[in-house]
Structure formats: C-alpha cells, structure tokens
C-alpha positions in Angstrom: -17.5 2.2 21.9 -15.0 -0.4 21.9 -13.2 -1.1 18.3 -11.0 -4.2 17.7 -8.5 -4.5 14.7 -6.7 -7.2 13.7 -3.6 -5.3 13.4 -0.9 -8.9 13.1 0.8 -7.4 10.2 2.5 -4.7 12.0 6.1 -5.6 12.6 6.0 -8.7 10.0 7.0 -6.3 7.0 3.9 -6.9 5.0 4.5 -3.7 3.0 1.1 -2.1 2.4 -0.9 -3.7 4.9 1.4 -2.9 7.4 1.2 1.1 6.4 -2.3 0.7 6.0 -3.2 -0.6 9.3 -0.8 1.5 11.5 -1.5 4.4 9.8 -5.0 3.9 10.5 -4.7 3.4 14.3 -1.9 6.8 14.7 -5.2 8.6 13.1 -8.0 7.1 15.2 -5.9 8.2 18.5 -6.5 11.4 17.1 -9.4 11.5 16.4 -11.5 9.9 18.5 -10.7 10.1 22.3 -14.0 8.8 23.8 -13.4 4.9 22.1 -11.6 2.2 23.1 -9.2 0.4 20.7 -7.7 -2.7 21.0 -4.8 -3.9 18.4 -4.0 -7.8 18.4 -0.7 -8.1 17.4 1.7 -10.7 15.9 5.2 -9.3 17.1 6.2 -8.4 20.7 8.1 -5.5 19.5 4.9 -4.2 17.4 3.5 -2.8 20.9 5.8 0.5 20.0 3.8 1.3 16.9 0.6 1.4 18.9 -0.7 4.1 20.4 -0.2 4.9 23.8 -3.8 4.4 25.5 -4.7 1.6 23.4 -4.4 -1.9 24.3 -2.3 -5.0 22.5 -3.2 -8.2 22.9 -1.1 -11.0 21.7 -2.1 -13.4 18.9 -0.1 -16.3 16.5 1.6 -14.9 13.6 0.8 -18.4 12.1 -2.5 -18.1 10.0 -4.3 -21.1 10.9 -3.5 -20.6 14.9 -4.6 -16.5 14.2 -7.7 -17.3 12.4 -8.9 -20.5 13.8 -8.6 -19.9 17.7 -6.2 -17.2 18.7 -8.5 -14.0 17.6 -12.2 -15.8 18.2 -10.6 -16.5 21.8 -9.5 -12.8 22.5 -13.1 -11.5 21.0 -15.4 -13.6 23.0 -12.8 -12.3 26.3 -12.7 -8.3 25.0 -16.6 -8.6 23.8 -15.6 -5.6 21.5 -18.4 -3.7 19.0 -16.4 -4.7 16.0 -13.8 -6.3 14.6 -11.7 -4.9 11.6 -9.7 -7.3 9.5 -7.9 -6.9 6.2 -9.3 -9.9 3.9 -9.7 -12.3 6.3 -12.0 -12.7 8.9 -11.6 -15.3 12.0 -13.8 -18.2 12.2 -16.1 -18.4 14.8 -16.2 -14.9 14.6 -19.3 -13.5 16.8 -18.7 -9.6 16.8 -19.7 -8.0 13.5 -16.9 -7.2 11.1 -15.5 -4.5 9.2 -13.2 -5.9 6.1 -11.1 -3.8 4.0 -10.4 -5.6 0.5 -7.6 -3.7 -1.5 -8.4 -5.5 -4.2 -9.3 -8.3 -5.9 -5.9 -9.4 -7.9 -6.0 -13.1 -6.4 -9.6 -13.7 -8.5 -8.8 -11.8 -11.7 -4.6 -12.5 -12.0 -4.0 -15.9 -9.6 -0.6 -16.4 -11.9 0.4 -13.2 -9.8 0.7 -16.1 -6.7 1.6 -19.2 -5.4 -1.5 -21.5 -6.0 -2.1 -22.4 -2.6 -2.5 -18.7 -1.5 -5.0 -17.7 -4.1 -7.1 -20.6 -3.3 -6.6 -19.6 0.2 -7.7 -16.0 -0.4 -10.8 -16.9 -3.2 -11.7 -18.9 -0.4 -11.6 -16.9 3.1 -12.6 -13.6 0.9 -15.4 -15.2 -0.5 -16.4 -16.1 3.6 -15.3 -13.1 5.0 -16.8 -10.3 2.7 -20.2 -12.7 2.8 -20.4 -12.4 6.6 -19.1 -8.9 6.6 -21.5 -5.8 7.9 -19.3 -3.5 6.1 -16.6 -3.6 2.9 -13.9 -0.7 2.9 -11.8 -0.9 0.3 -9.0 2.3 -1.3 -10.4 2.9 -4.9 -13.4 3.3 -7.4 -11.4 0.9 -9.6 -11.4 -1.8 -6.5 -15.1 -1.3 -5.7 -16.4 -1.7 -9.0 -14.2 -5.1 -9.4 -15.1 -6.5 -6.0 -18.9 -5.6 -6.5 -18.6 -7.8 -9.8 -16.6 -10.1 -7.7 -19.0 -10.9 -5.1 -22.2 -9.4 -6.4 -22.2 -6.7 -3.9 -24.5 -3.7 -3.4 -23.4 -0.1 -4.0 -24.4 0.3 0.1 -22.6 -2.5 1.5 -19.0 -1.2 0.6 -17.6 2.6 0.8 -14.1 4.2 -0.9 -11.8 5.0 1.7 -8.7 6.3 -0.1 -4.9 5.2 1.0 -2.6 8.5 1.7 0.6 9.1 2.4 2.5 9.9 5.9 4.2 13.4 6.5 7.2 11.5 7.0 6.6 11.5 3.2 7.4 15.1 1.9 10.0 17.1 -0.2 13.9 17.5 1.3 16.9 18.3 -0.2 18.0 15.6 -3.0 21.7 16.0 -2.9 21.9 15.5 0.6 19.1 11.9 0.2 21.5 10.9 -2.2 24.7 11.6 -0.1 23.3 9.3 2.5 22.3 6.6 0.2 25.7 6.6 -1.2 27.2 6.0 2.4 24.9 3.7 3.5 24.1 1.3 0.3 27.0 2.1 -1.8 24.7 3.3 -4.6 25.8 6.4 -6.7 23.7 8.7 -7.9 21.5 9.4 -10.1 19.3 6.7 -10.1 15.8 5.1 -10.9 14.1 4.0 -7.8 11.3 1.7 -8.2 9.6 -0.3 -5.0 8.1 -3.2 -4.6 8.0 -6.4 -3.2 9.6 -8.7 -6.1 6.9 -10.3 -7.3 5.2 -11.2 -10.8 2.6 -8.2 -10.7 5.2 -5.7 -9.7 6.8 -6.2 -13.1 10.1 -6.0 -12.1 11.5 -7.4 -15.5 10.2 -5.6 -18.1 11.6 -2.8 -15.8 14.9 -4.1 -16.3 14.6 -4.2 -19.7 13.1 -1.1 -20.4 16.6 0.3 -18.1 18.6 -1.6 -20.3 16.9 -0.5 -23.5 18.0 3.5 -22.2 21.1 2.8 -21.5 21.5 1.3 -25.5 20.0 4.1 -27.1 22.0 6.6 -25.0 25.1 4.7 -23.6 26.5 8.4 -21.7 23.7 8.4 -19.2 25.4 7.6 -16.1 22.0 6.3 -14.3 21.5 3.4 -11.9 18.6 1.1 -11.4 17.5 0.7 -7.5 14.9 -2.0 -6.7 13.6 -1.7 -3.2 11.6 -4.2 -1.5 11.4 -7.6 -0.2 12.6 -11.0 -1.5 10.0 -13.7 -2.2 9.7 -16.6 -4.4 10.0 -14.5 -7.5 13.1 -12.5 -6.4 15.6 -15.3 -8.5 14.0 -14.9 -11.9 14.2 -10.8 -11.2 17.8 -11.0 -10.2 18.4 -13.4 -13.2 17.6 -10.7 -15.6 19.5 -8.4 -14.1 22.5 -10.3 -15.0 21.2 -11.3 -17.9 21.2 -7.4 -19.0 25.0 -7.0 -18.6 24.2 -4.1 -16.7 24.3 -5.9 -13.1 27.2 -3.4 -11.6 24.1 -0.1 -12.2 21.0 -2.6 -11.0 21.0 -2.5 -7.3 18.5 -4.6 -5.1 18.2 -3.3 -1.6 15.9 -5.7 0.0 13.2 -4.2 2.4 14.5 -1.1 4.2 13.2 0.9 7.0 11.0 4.0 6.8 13.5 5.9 7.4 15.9 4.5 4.2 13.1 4.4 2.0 12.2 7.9 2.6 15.9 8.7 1.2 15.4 6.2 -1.4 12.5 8.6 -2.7 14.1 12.0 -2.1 17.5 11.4 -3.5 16.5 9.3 -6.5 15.9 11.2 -10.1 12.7 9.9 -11.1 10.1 7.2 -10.0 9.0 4.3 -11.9 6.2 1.7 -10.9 5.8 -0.5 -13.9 3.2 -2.5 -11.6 0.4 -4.9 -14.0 -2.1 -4.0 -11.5 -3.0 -2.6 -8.1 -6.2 -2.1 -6.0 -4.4 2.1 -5.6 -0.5 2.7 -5.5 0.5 3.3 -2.6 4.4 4.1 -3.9 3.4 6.3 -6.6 2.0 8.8 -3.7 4.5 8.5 -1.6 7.2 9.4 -4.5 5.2 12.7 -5.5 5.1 13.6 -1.8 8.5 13.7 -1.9 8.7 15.4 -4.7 9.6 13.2 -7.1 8.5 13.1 -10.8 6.6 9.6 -11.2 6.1 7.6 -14.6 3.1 4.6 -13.8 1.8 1.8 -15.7 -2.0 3.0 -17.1 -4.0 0.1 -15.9 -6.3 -0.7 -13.1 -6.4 1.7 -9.9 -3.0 3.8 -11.0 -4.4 6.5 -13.4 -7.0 6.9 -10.3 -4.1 7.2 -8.1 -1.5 9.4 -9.9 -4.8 11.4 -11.9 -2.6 13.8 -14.2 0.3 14.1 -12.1 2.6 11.6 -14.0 3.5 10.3 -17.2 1.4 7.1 -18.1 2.6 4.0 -19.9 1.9 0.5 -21.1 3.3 -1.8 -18.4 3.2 -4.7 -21.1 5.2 -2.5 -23.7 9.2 -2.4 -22.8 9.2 0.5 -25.7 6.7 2.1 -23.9 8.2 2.6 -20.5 11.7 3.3 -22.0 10.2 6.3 -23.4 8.5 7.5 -20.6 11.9 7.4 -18.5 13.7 8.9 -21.7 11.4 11.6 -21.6 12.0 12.4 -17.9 15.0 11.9 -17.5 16.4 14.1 -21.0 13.8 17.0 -19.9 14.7 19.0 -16.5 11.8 21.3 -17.7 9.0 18.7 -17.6 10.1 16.6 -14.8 10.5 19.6 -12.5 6.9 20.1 -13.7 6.0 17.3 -12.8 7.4 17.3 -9.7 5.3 20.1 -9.1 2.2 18.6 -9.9 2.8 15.6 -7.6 3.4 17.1 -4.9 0.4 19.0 -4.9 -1.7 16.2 -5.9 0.0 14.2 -3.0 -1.4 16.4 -0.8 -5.2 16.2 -1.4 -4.4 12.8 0.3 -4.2 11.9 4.7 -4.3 9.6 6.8 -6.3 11.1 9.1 -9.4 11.1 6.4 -8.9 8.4 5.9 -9.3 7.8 9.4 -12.2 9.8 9.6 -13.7 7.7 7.3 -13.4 4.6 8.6 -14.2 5.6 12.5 -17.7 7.1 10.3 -18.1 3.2 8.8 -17.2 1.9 12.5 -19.8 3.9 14.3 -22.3 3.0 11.7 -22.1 -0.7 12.1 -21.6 -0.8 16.0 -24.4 1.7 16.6 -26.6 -0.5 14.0 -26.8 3.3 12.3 -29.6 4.0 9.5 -29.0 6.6 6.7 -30.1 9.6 8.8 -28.1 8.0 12.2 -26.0 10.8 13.6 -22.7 10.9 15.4 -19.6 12.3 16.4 -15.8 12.2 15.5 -13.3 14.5 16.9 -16.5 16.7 18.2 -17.5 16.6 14.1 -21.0 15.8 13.7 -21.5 13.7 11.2 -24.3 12.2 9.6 -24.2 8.2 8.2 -25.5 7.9 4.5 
C-alpha cells in the first residue's frame, strides 16, 4: 500500500496538529514495514521529523496554493491509496480521503475565531467530511457533535484517542524547576497552564481566579506561567495581567520547544486548563504523564479526557477554579494523590494505538474492506468492523 498524509503542519508550530500528525507517522514506521508513506510537508527543515524510509514532498505553506494545486498536483504524480488530511481536504482531490476532525468548535463557538476562518472551516469541513471515505476524530464527545454536525452515520466515523509521548513522563521536580529558573527567569513554585492565547483557552478568568488566591492568602509565594503561542488574542490576555497588579508573578513564555515544555510540566506545582471547550485535551495528559496533579474545566471532551484523575471545575465560574487551585495547592496529601492517579491514567494512553488504529481505518478504505475484510499490522491480524 501506499499512504499519503498531508503532514504541512509539522514545523509551522500549529500546537496540536502538529503533535497529532508527527506522532502518528513515528508510530506507523513502527508498525507497519511493508507500506509506503509519503509526508508533504510545508517547511524544509520538517524533513528531520519524518521518518527515515519515508518520503517528503514539498508543498506551499500558503493555504490556497496547498489546497488548490500544490497537493492535487503531487497526488495525481504519487497516485497514492489514500490521502489523510486534518479538516481540510484539497480540491480536485482524486484519491479517497481519510479526515480527522478534532472537533467541531468553529460551528458550535465561531466567537472562539476570526470570522473569516470559521467561515473558512464551516465551509471546507462541510466539503471535505462530505467527500470523505472515512472520519477519525479523538473523542466520544467529538463524534457525537460532528454526527449532529453533518448528519453522519455511526459507521462512517471511528474514535481514535490522542496520547501522550514518552518524552512525556515523571522526573525529578526540583531539578525541572532549577532549569526553568536559569533559562526563563521564573521562580518556583508555579501554576503552569498551556495554550495557545486564544478566546477558548480562557486565559483570563485564569488570571483572575490566580489573582483571587493570592487575595485570600497573600503568603503564597506562587507564580503564574502561561505557555503557548501569541495570536490575535494574546493583547487582551496580557492586558489583564497587568490589570491584576500581579504582572511581576504572571509570566508568558511564548511557544517553547518540546524539550522546555516538558520542564514546564515537571517542575511546575500543579496544572490548570481552564479551556471553554476542546474536541480531547491534549495538555491535561501530558501534565499527568509527568506527574503532575491537574484541575480541568468540566465541559465538552475534558471529563472524557482526565475521567477521575483530576479535580473538575466550572470554567465560567472564577470562584470555582480558585477553589480548585486552593484546594491543590493547601493539600500535599491530595495532590500527591492525585498525582498518582494521573499518571496511571496517562498511561492507558499511546501513540502507537493510536497508530494502530488508524493504519486499521487506512487499510479498510484503500483495500475497499467490508465488515469481515481481514488484514494485517505489525504481523497483527486484524479484522475491519
């Protein structure tokens, strides 16, 4: 077989769509030795992220060029089985296509973007998932909203859970913290929370509910560390930062490496992700992986993601998530259990399942497989249903 994946967000920090994707290829090298893969890529320097054996081929990291030449060109040259895209599918597309929708957030919360990109994604979607011989997509709570979405069947689309990297796992916290204090100035302890700074990510009330801690128990020595990328919403985030009068303990770090956020996780105190909604989480495994004690909003996908592994709260109530870092961060005893119970949960979670999975719905829609249609991965047999 010969797989194609549109694999353009490697390299372009696009946060979890860029774990998603090279995550996915590092497990299909390892699993399955008798495919071809081909990646088409968006950033020369991207090629090191692939794995060796498979191929790269070059297309525009400019949407319109990508989607309305640059990948229908390669395809009708590489005459793969498939091709897998996240979203968005190319047009004049004549291979069929796997799509992997992590959720729906541009339908049922557009204030969450700039206008012109959720018409832009109801749009393309809408096209894409219509076309589509198969939907992936990384919870129940994102299936069930895309088959209201797009009236889908129960067949046409399969749960492939995200996971979390072995990069990802417990290490000594005093020594995490050490080297964030060299590197980003940032005493310890601290709050981490990541995120792109964006409306959904919630970012603010976050800052409030920080603030609110601090005023109820003014000898807490705590920081606040925001990590992830600046976008249009990063001004109004920073703005309340200094409207707190806490601005010297709020810290925004911008999008770091692997490597630095991997610190970030094991040398901070606790985990916060105060995010109004998300298709899984991706953050809240990756913080109990590293043994971290997580508190996490209680809507959409997140009590899926973080099941009874951390404390839950309102992401609309400030009093809410102040309590639920009070209570973490005045207890030893119950955030070193739930520490405990993150990192176990973490582990029921890989990336090569996930994998697994997705090679399964691959094979199924380049073999044309029925319910009973039988094949192989990594010398597995394993029947479609």
């Amino acid at each position: 077989m010969r797989f194609s994946v549109d694999a353009h967000a490697i390299g372009r920090r696009l946060t979890g769509n860029e774990v998603y994707v090279r995550n996915l290829l590092h497990g299909f090298a390892e699993l399955d030795k008798s495919s071809e893969f081909i990646a088409y890529l968006s950033v020369k320097e991207a090629a090191k992220e692939i794995p060796e054996g498979f191929r790269c081929r070059s297309v525009a990291s400019n949407p319109f060029k990508r989607l309305g030449y640059d990948l229908a060109s390669r395809l009708r040259e590489d005459r793969p089985d498939l091709l897998h895209v996240q979203y968005t599918a190319p047009l004049g597309c004549r291979v069929p296509v796997v799509v992997s929708v992590h959720d729906v957030s541009y339908l049922e919360h557009p204030e969450y973007f700039p206008w012109p990109r959720a018409q832009q994604l109801k749009f393309t979607v809408r096209r894409t998932i219509r076309h589509a011989a198969r939907v992936l997509t990384v919870s129940e709570f994102s299936k069930n909203s895309i088959m209201r979405a797009y009236g889908l069947s129960d067949e046409r689309i399969d749960v492939v859970p995200n996971a979390v990297s072995s990069e990802f796992r417990p290490r000594p916290q005093e020594s995490a913290a050490a080297g964030i204090r060299h590197k980003f100035g940032i005493p310890a302890p601290y709050i981490l929370t990541v995120g792109d700074l964006q409306p959904r990510k919630n970012q603010i009330r976050l800052i409030q509910a920080f603030s609110e801690l601090l005023r109820f128990y003014p000898d807490l020595p705590h920081h606040l560390v925001l990590v992830g990328k600046d976008t249009w919403f990063g001004p109004r985030v920073r703005r309340a930062a200094e409207r707190s009068g806490l601005a010297n303990r709020i810290h925004f770090t911008g999008f770091v490496s692997d490597a630095d956020l991997n610190r970030f996780y094991t040398g901070c105190e606790l985990f916060v992700f105060p995010s109004l909604y998300e298709g899984f989480g991706l953050p809240i495994l990756e913080a109990m992986a590293s043994g971290r004690a997580v508190a996490c909003s209680d809507t959409s996908a997140m009590p899926e993601t973080a099941d009874a592994s951390a404390l839950l709260f309102d992401p609309e109530s400030v009093e809410h998530m102040t309590l639920a870092m009070r209570d973490l961060v005045l207890d030893p005893e119950l955030r070193s259990r739930v520490e405990r119970l993150g990192v176990k949960h973490a582990s029921a979670y890989s990336w090569r399942n996930a994998a697994r999975k997705t090679l399964e719905a691959y094979y199924a829609v380049a073999e044309g497989a029925g319910r009973s249609k039988s094949y192989k991965v990594n010398s597995v047999s394993v029947t479609q249903v």
